[in-house]
Residue, then its C-alpha position, 0 to 999 in steps of 0.5 A: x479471575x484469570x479469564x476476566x483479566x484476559x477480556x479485559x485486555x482484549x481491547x488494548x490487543x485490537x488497538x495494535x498498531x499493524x505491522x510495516x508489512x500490514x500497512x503495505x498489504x492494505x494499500x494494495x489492498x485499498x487500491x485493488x477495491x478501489x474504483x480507480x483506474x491506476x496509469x502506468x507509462x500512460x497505459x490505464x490499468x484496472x485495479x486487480x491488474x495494478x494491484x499485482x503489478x505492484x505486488x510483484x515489483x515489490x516481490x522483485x525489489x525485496x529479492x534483490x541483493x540491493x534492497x532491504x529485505x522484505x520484512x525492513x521495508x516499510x509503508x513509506x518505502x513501498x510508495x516512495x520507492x514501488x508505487x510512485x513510478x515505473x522503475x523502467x522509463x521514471x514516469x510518475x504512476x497516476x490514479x484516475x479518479x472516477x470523476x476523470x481527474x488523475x492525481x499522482x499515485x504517492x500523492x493519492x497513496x500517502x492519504x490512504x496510508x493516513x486514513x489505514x495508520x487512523x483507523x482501528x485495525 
């Protein structure tokens, strides 16, 4: 009996809600896979490049006696305040679409976290 119930909530265990920290490894994620290049003040960087990038300037952001501890921060935090733009000259981070159109990275990046929050995880 106890073995039929454990199968049973299996399903309600995949439909977890991921973590703050989860959804902000996917977007990075998600921009690393991408066939995207990422523009940061005015340079193209590939995707791998980017990725660490922003990795690293959360590293940064999280060591500092300022700012929230890494666990606090949140999806919406990490785009508003890492990936939006470059922390040195305030320029706006940019994503060059394949078909050659830049769009801005929050605004590019606040779409993937709604498909990452919709899907299953």
């Amino acid at each position: 009996m106890k073995s039929f119930l454990f199968f049973l909530c299996i399903p309600f265990l995949a439909l977890a809600s991921l973590t703050e920290l989860e959804k902000i490894e996917k977007l990075i994620v998600t921009i690393e896979q991408s066939n995207v290049l990422f523009i940061r003040n005015g340079q193209p960087y590939p995707p791998t490049e980017a990725a660490q990038h922003l990795r690293t300037k959360l590293d940064q952001a999280a060591n500092s006696w300022f700012a929230p501890k890494k666990a606090d921060w949140t999806a919406i935090m990490f785009i508003d305040k890492i990936a939006s733009k470059s922390s040195l000259s305030g320029k706006d981070y940019l994503i060059q679409l394949p078909d050659g159109k830049q769009v801005k990275a929050k605004d590019w990046l606040l779409e993937k976290l709604k498909i990452i929050e919709q899907s299953p995880n």
